[in-house]
Kinemage of the C-alpha trace (Angstrom):
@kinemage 1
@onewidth
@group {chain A} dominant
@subgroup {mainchain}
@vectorlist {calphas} color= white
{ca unk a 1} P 40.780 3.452 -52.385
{ca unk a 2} L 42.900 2.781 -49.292
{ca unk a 3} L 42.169 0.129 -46.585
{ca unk a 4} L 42.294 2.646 -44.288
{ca unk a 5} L 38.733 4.109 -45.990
{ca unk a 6} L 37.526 1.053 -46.643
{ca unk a 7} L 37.213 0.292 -43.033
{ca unk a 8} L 35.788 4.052 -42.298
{ca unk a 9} L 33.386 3.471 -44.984
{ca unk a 10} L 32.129 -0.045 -43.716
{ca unk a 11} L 32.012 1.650 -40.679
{ca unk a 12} L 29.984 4.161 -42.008
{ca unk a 13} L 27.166 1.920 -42.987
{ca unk a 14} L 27.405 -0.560 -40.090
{ca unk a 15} L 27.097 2.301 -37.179
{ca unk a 16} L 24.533 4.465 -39.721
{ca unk a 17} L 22.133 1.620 -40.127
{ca unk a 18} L 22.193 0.308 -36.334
{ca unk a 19} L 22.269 3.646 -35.068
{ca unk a 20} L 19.256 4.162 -36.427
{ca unk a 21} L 17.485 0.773 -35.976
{ca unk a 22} L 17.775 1.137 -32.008
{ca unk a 23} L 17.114 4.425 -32.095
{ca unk a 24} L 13.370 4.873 -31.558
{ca unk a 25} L 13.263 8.413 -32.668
{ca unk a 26} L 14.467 7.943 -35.283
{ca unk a 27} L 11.429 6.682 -36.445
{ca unk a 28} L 8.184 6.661 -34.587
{ca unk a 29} L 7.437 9.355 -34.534
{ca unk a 30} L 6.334 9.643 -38.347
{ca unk a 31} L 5.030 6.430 -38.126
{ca unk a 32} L 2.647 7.398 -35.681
{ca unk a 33} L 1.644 10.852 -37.225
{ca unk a 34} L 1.265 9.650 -40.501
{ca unk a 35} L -1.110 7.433 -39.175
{ca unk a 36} L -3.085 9.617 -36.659
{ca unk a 37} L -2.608 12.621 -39.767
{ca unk a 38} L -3.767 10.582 -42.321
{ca unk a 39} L -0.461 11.761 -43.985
{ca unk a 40} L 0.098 10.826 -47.832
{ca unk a 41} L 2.871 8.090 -48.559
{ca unk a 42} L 4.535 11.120 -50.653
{ca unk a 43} L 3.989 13.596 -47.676
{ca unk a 44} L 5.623 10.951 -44.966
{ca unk a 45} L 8.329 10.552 -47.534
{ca unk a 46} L 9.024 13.974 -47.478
{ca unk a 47} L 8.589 14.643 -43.665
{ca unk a 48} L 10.756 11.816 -43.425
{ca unk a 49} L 13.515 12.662 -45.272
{ca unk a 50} L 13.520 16.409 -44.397
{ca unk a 51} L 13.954 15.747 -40.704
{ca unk a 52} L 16.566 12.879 -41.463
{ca unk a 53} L 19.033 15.181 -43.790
{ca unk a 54} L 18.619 17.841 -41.124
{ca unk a 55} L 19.248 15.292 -37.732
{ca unk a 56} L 22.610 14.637 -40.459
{ca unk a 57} L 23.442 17.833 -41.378
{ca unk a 58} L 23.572 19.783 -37.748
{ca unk a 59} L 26.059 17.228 -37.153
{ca unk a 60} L 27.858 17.855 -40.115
{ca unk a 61} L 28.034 20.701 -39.758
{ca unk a 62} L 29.381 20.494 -35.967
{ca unk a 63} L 31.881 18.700 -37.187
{ca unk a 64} L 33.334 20.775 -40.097
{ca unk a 65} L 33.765 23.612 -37.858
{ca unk a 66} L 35.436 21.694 -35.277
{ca unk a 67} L 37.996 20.165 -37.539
{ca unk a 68} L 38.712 23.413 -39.218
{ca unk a 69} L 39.203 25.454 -35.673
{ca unk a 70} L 40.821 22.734 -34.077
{ca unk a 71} L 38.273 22.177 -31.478
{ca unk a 72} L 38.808 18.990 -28.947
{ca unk a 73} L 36.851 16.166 -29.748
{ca unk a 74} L 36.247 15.925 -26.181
{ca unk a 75} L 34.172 19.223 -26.219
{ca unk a 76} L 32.205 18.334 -29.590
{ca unk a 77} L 31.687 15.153 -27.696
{ca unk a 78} L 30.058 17.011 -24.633
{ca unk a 79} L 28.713 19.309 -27.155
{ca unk a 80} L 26.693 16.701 -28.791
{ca unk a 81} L 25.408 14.840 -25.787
{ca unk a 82} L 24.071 18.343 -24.410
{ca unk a 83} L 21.968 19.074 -28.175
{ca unk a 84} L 21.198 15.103 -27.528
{ca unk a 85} L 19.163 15.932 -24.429
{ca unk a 86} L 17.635 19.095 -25.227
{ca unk a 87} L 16.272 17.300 -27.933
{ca unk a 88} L 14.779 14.440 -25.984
{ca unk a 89} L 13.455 16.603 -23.935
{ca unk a 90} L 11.696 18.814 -26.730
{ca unk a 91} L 10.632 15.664 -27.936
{ca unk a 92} L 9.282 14.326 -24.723
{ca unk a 93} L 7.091 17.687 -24.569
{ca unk a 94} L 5.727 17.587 -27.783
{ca unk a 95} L 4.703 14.214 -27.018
{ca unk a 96} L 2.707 15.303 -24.080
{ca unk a 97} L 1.499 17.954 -25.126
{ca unk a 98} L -0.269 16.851 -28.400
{ca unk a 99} L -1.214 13.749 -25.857
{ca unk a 100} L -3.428 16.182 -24.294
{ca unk a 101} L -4.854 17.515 -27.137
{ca unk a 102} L -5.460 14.244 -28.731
{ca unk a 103} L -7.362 13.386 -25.605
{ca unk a 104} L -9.360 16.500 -25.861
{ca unk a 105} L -9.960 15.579 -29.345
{ca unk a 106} L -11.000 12.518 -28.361
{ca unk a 107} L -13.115 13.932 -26.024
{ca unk a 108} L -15.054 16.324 -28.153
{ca unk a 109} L -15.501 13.680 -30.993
{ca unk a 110} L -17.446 11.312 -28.541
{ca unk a 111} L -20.288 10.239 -30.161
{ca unk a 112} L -23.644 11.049 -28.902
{ca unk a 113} L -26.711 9.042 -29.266
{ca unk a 114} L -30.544 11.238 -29.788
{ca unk a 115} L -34.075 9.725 -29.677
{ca unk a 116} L -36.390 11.349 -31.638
{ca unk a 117} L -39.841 10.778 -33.796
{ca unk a 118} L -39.789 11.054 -37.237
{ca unk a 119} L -42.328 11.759 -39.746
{ca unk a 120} L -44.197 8.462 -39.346
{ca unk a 121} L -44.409 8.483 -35.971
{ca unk a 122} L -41.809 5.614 -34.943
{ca unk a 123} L -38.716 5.880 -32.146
{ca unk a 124} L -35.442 6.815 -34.348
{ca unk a 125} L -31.828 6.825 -33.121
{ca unk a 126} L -29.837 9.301 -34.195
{ca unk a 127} L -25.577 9.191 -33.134
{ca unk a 128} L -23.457 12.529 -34.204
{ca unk a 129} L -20.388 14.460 -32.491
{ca unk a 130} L -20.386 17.503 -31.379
{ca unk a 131} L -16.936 18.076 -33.150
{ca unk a 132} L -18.210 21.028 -35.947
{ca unk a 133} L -16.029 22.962 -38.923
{ca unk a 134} L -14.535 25.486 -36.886
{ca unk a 135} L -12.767 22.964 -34.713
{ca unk a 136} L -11.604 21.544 -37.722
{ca unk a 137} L -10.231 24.422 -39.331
{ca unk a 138} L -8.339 25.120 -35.593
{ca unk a 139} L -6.940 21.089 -35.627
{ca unk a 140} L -5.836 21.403 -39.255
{ca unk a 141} L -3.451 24.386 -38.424
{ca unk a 142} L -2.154 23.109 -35.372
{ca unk a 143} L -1.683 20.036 -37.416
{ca unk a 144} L 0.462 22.004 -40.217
{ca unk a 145} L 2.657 22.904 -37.631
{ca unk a 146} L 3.591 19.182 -36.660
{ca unk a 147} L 6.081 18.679 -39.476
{ca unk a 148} L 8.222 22.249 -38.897
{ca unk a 149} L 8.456 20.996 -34.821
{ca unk a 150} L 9.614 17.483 -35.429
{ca unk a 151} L 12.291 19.271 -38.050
{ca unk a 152} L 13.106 21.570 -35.802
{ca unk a 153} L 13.568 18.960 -32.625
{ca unk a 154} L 15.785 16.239 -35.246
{ca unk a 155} L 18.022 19.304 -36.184
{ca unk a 156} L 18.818 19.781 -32.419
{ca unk a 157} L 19.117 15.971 -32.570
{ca unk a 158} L 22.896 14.852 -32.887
{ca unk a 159} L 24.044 11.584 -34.756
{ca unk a 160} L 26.402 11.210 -31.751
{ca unk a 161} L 28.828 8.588 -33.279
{ca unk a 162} L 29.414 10.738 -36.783
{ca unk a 163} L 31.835 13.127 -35.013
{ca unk a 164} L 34.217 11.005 -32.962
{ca unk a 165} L 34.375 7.535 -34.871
{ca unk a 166} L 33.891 8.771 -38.298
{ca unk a 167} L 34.306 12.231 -39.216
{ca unk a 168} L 37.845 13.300 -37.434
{ca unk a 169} L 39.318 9.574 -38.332
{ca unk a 170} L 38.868 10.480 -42.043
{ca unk a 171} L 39.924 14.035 -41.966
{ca unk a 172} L 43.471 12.553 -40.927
{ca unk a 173} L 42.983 10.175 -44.152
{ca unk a 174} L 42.050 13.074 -46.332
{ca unk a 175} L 39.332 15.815 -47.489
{ca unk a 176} L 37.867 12.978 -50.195
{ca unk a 177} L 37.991 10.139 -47.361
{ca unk a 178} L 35.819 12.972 -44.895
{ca unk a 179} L 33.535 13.909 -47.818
{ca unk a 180} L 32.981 10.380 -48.650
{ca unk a 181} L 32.110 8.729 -44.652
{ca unk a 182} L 29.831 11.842 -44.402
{ca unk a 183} L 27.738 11.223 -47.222
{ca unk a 184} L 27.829 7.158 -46.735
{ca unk a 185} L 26.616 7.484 -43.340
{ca unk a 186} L 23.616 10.222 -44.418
{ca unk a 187} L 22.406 8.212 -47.153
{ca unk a 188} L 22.246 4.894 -45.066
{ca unk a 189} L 20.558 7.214 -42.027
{ca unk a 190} L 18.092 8.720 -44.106
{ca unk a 191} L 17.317 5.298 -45.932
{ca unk a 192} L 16.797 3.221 -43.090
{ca unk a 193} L 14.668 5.971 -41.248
{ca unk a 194} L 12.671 5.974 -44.872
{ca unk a 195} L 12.480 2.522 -45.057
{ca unk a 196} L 11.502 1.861 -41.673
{ca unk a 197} L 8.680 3.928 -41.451
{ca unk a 198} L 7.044 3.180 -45.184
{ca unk a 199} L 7.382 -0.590 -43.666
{ca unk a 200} L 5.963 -0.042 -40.903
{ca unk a 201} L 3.071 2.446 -42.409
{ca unk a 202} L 2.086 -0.466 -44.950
{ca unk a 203} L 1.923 -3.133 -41.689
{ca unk a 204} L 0.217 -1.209 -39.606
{ca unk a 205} L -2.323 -0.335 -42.376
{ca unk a 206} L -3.867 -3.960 -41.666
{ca unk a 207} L -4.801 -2.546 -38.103
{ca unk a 208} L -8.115 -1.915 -37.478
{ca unk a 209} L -8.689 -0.431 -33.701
{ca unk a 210} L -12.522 0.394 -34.457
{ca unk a 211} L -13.951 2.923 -31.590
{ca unk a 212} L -10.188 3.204 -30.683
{ca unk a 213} L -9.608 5.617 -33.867
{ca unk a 214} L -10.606 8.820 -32.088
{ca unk a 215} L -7.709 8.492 -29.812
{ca unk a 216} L -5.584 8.217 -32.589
{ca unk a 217} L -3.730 11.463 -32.277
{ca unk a 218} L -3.583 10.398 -27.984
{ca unk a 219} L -1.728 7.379 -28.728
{ca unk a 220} L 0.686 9.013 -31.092
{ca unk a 221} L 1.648 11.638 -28.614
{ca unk a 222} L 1.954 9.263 -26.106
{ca unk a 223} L 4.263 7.197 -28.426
{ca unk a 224} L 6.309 10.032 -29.362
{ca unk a 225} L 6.672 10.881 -25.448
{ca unk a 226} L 7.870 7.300 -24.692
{ca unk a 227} L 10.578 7.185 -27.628
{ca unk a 228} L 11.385 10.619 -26.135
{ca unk a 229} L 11.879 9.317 -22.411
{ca unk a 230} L 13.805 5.883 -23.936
{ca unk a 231} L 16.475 8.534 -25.240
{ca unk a 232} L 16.793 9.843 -22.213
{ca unk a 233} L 16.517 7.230 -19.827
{ca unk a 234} L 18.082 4.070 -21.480
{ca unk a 235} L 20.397 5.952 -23.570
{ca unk a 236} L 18.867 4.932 -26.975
């Protein structure tokens, strides 16, 4: 191996594994679902993952095709930071808009207090929702669609520094050199998303918000709107 791909692979790992430490989305937003979803470990795992190799892979794939056609790096560049925004934005909705419905949620699984008599004569108090079977059947499909929109926003979702600092120095080196960065820099992306969020998942597991637990699905809109708007406006 050449010093020349040692670097690019040292690079690889460095700019894969901070890239996706200060990058919000890269990660809270299965953190947050799996929680409100009462998602499996093996589910999140896969969630996880999935969206991760695609996020890569759209990049990848970018990138191939603008090496072999000769493209300018300067228009992959722009390229990428357009997909970059649309997907903030997408994620910004989605995080608004299941907001909403996690407040109606929350709304229509108030609990509601009844007085009544009983056999015996004495005072009872009875507390129910109102929240029956065929609202659960309607949450649990919009639910199934979560996973398919957060794959779908993280393949619109560039990994901005792959192209320009990685990818077209190693195609100069050679086709093994571009072959190797590229998978380096997925497997470290993908691993410290993974990693990340089954950390996180196990911490948060000691947190008990009590009544708070019916807003569950609010606050993990609202969290997956915020790492949304820090994309777009601090640049994360």
């Amino acid at each position: 191996m050449s010093y020349e791909l040692s670097i690019l692979l040292a690079s690889a790992v460095s700019i894969a594994f901070f890239h996706t430490i200060f990058g919000p989305d890269h990660y809270l937003p299965f953190i947050v679902m799996a929680r409100s979803g009462n998602w499996s470990i093996a589910k999140t795992m896969c969630i996880t993952v999935l969206c991760g190799f695609g996020h890569v892979m759209s990049s990848v794939i970018l990138g191939l095709l603008g090496i072999g056609f000769g493209v300018a790096l300067s228009e992959l560049v722009n390229l990428e930071s357009a997909r970059g925004n649309i997907a903030a934005w997408l994620l910004i909705a989605f995080g608004f808009l299941y907001f909403v419905w996690g407040m109606k949620k929350a709304y229509m699984n108030k609990p509601h207090r009844h007085f009544h008599i009983d056999e015996e004569g004495k005072p009872e108090i009875h507390e129910h929702t109102h929240e029956g079977e065929h609202v659960h059947s309607q949450q649990n499909k919009k639910k199934s669609l979560t996973p398919w929109i957060l794959f779908t926003i993280f393949v619109l979702g560039p990994c901005e520094p792959l192209i320009p600092l990685l990818m077209y120095p190693a195609a100069t080196h050679s086709n093994i050199g571009l072959v190797s960065v590229v998978v380096v820099f997925g497997v470290i992306t993908i691993f410290t998303m993974l990693s990340v969020v089954l950390i996180s998942i196990w911490g948060t597991s000691f947190v008990r918000i009590g009544k708070f637990e019916r807003y569950s699905h609010a606050i993990a809109g609202a969290s997956i709107c915020l790492s949304g708007l820090s994309i777009t406006l601090l640049g994360l």
